[in-house]
Wavefront OBJ file of the C-alpha trace (Angstrom):
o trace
v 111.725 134.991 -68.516
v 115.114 132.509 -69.168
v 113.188 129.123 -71.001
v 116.751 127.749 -70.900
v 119.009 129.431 -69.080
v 122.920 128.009 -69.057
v 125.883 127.785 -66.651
v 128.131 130.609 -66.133
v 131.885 129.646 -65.575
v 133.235 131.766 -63.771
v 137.236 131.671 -63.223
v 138.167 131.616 -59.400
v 140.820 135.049 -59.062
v 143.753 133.030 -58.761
v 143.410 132.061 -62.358
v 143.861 135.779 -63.064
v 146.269 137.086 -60.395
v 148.855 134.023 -61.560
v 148.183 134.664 -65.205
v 149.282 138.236 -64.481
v 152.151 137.493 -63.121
v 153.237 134.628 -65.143
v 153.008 137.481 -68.147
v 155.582 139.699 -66.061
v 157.904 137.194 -65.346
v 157.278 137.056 -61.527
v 157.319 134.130 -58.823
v 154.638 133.800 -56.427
v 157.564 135.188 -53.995
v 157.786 138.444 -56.038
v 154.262 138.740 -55.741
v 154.079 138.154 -51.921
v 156.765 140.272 -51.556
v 155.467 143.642 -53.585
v 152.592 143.095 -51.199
v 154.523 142.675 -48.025
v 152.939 139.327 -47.299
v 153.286 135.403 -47.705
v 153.632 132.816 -49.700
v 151.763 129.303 -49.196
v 148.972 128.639 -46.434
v 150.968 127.529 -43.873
l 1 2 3 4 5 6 7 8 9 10 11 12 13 14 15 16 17 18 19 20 21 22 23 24 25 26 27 28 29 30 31 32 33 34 35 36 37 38 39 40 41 42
């Protein structure tokens, strides 16, 4: 079916969620915060 079939990249979410809110002028704080949670993994 595929002779040569090729990689896919695929972009891990994080790339997305920080892009997001990087374009509204958030911290990773503001984030955590609107969703009542954490920052970091600790």
């Amino acid at each position: 079916m595929f002779e040569n079939p090729k990689p896919v990249k695929v972009n891990p979410p994080g790339s997305l969620i920080s892009r997001e809110w990087e374009a509204r002028g958030w911290s990773q704080k503001d984030l955590a915060e609107i969703m009542a949670t954490r920052t970091g993994w600790k």
